[in-house]
N, C-alpha and C positions, 0 to 999 in steps of 0.2 A: 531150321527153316531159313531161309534163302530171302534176300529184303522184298523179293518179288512177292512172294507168296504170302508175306504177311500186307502186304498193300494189298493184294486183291483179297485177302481174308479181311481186313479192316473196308474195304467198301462193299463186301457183303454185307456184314455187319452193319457199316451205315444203313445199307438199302431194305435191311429188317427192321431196325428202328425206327427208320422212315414210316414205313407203313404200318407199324407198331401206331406209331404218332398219331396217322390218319387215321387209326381204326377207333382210339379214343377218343379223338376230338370232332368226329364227325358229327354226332349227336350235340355237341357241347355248342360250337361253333355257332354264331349268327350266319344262317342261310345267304344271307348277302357277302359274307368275309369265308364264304364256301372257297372260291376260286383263288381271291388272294391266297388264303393258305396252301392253298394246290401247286399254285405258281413257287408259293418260298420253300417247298418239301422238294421240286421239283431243281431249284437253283441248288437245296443244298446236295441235293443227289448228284447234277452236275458238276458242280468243284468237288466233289472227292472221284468222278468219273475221273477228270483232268487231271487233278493229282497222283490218280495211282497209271493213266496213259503219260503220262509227264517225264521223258529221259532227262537222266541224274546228270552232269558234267562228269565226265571222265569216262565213262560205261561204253 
């Protein structure tokens, strides 16, 4: 496999965990720290978006 392909296989994988995340903690969570948590699943989704749109130097 090809370093493309496993960056984008590594942020699918993030973005199942992600939601993995939210599916457990939704119940768990204080109703009030609902959105916060939204907001930091939401940041972590975006830096590995960035990460894996991110050209290497030399490429």
């Amino acid at each position: 496999m090809n370093r493309n392909t496993i960056k984008w296989l590594n942020f699918t994988l993030t973005v199942i965990a992600l939601f993995a995340i939210y599916v457990f903690l939704d119940g768990i969570v204080d109703p009030s720290m609902h959105g916060l948590m939204i907001v930091g699943l939401v940041l972590i989704g975006m830096v590995s978006l960035v990460l894996v749109l991110k050209r290497e130097n030399g490429e």
